[in-house]
N, C-alpha and C positions, 0 to 999 in steps of 0.2 A: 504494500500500500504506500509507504513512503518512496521510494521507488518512483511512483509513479508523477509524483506532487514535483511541479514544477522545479521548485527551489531545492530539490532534490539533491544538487550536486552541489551545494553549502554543504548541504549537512557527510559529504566525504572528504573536506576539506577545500578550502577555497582560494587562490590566490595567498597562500601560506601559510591559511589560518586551521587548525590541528582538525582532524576528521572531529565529528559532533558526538555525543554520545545517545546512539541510536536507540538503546536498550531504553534507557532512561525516558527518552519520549513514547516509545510503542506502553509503557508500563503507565504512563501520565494517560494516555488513550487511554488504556484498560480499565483505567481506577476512575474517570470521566464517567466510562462507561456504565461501571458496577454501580455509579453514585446515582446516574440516572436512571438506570431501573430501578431501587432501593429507595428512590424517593420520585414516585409518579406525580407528587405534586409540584416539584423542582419544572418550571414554564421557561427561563431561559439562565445560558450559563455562559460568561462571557468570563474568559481568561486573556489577559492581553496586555504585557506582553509574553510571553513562553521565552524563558530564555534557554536555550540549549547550550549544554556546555560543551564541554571538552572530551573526551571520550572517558569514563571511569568517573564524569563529576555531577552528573545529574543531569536534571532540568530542573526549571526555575518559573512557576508563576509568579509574575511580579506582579501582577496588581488581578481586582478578580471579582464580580457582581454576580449574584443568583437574585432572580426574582421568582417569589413562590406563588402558588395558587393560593385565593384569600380562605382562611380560616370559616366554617359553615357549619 
């Protein structure tokens, strides 16, 4: 999937800068993932910026908004 995503070839490194740490972003997908099925009333989830690191250093939400469905 990442692969496929345009900016694809940042994240193997880019004009000198270290390949990204891939694992770390597919793991931030998954846990997006789990979070949105686990809470059906979570309506939208904006993460922005993602920072990817370095390969072995993580990723990084930097700042990060959930709006829920109103309480009934």
């Amino acid at each position: 999937m990442l692969s496929s995503l345009r900016a694809a070839k940042l994240l193997d490194g880019f004009r000198g800068a270290p390949p990204a740490d891939r694992d770390a972003l597919l793991l931030l997908v998954q846990r997006v993932s789990a979070l949105v099925e686990a809470l059906p009333e979570l309506l939208e989830l904006d993460l922005n910026p993602v920072k990817v690191l370095a390969r072995g250093q993580g990723a990084v939400a930097v700042d990060a908004r959930m709006r829920f469905a109103p309480l009934r």
